[in-house]
Every structure is written in C-alpha cells, then in structure tokens.
C-alpha positions as CSV (number, residue, x, y, z in Angstrom):
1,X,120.8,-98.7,155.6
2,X,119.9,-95.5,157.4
3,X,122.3,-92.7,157.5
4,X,123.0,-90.8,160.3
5,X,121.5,-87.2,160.6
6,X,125.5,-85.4,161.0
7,X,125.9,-87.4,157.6
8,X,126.3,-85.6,154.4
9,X,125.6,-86.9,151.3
10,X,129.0,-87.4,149.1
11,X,131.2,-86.9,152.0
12,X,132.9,-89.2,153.9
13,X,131.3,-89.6,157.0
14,X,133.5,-88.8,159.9
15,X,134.3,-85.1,157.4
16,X,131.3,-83.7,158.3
17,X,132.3,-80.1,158.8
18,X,133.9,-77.6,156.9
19,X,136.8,-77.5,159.5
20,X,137.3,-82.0,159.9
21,X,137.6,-81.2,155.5
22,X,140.6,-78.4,156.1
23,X,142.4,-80.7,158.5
24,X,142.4,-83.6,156.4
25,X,143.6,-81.8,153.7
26,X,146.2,-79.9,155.9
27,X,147.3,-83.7,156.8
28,X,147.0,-85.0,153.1
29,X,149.8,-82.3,152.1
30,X,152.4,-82.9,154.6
31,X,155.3,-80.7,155.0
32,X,154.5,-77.6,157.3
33,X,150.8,-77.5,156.9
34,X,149.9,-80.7,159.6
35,X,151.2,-78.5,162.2
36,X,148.6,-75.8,161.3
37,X,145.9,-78.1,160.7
38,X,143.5,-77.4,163.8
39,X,144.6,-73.5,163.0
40,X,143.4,-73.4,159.5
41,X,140.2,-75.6,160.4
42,X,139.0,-73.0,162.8
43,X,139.5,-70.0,160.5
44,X,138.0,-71.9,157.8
45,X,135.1,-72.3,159.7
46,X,135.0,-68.4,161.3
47,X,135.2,-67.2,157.2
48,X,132.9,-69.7,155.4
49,X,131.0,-71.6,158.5
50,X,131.1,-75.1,159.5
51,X,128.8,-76.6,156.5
52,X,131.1,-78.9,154.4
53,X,131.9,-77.8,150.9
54,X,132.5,-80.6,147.8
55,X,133.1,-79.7,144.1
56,X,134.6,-75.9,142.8
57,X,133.2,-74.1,146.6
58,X,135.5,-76.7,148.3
59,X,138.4,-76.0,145.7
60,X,138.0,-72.4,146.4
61,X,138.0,-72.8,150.5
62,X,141.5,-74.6,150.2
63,X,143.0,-72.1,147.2
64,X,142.2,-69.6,150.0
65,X,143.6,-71.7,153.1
66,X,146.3,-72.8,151.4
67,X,147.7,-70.1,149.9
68,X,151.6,-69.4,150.1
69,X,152.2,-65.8,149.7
C-alpha cells in the first residue's frame, strides 16, 4: 500500500496541515470554539506554519490557540 505524498506519517490522513489539526480540535471541544474554527486554523498556521505537529509541539500549538484569558 503506497501512501500518498500530502500524507504524514502518524497523522490521520485528511489532517494533513497544521491548520485541518486546529479545526478539528476546535470541533472536538464544542461550545464556542466550532464557530472560530477556520479563524484559529489560519492564525495557527501564520504563527507556527502549515507543517502538522503530533506529540508535546502539538500540545503546545493548542495550549496557545486555546487559551481562555
């Protein structure tokens, strides 16, 4: 089975930017954030580019995205 060349190893394969990982997560938490989903994606992106994250970098990405201060 061949993967496809926007396909990252570990990562599901239709997350395959920083941005499609912010919006899911955005939609996994409910409440207000789904609304600001596409929002958040594209700032993630503009701060930390569009290279998806996994582990503690991707932990950091949403502390930052998702902060409620």
């Amino acid at each position: 089975m061949s993967k496809q060349a926007n396909e990252v190893s570990g990562i599901a394969p239709r997350l395959t930017t920083l941005g499609d990982q912010v919006r899911a997560e955005a939609l996994r938490r409910g409440g207000e954030w789904p609304s600001m989903a596409d929002d958040l994606a594209r700032q993630a992106e503009r701060w930390y580019g569009k290279r998806p994250c996994k582990g503690e970098d991707l932990a950091l990405v949403f502390s930052e995205m998702f902060r409620v201060e």
